[in-house]
C-alpha positions, 0 to 999 in steps of 0.5 A: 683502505683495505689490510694487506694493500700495498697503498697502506705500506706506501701511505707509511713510508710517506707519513715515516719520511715525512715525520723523519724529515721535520725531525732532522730539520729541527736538529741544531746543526754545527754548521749553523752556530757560528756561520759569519765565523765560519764563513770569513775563516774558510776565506781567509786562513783556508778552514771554517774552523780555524779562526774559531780554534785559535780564538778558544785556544787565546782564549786560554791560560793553561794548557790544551788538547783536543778533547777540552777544546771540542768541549770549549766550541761544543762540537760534535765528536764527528769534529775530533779528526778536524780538531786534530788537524788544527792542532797540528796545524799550529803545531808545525806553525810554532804557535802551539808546543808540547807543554812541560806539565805532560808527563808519561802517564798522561795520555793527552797531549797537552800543548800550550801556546808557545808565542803568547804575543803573535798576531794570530791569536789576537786575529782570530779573536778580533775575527770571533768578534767581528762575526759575533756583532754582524750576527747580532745585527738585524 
C-alpha cells in the first residue's frame, strides 16, 4: 500500500471497529448477572429489577436508599433513575417509608421496610433463590 491511499484509511477503520468490537464483547453487561432473575421478575411484577430490589432490601435490617442498594446489586450508575422508580414504587405501595433516623441535614432519603412480614419480600427472595439454582444447573 502506498502512503496517502484511501485503502490505507479504509484498511484502519477496519482493523479500529474490529478491535472496538471484540472489546465491547468482553464488556460484563448488567443484564447478564442476574438474567433467570431478570427475566422471571419482568413476567411477574412487570420490572427485571424489582424482585432483585425487594429481595436486597429483605435483605436488610437498617435503613435504605437509593445509593447503597446500587452498591448492594453492584449496578451501574446509568441504573439511578430505575432504582429510583423502584423505591417509589414500594413507597406508594406501603412497603417502604420514611425512616425516623432521617434528620434535616441528611440528604438521603432513608427509608425502612414498613410491613417487615409481607409476603412481598419473602417472595422476592424466594424468587432470587429460584434463579440462583436454575443458573447453577448445567
Amino acid at each position: 500500500m502506498q502512503p496517502g491511499c484511501p485503502c490505507n484509511l479504509m484498511f484502519a477503520f477496519f482493523v479500529i471497529s474490529i478491535s472496538f468490537s471484540a472489546t465491547l464483547d468482553q464488556m460484563p453487561d448488567e443484564t447478564t448477572k442476574r438474567p433467570q432473575l431478570r427475566d422471571i421478575s419482568k413476567l411477574l411484577l412487570g420490572s427485571g429489577h424489582q424482585a432483585e430490589i425487594g429481595a436486597a432490601i429483605a435483605d436488610l435490617d437498617g435503613p435504605v436508599w437509593g445509593t447503597s442498594l446500587m452498591d448492594t446489586l453492584a449496578l451501574e450508575e446509568s441504573a439511578r433513575g430505575m432504582v429510583s422508580k423502584e423505591l417509589k414504587r414500594l413507597r406508594q405501595a406501603g412497603l417502604l417509608v420514611p425512616t425516623s433516623a432521617s434528620n434535616r441535614f441528611d440528604r438521603r432519603a432513608l427509608l425502612e421496610r414498613g410491613n417487615r412480614d409481607s409476603a412481598y419480600w419473602s417472595l422476592c427472595q424466594q424468587l432470587r433463590q429460584s434463579a440462583a439454582e436454575s443458573e447453577a444447573k448445567p
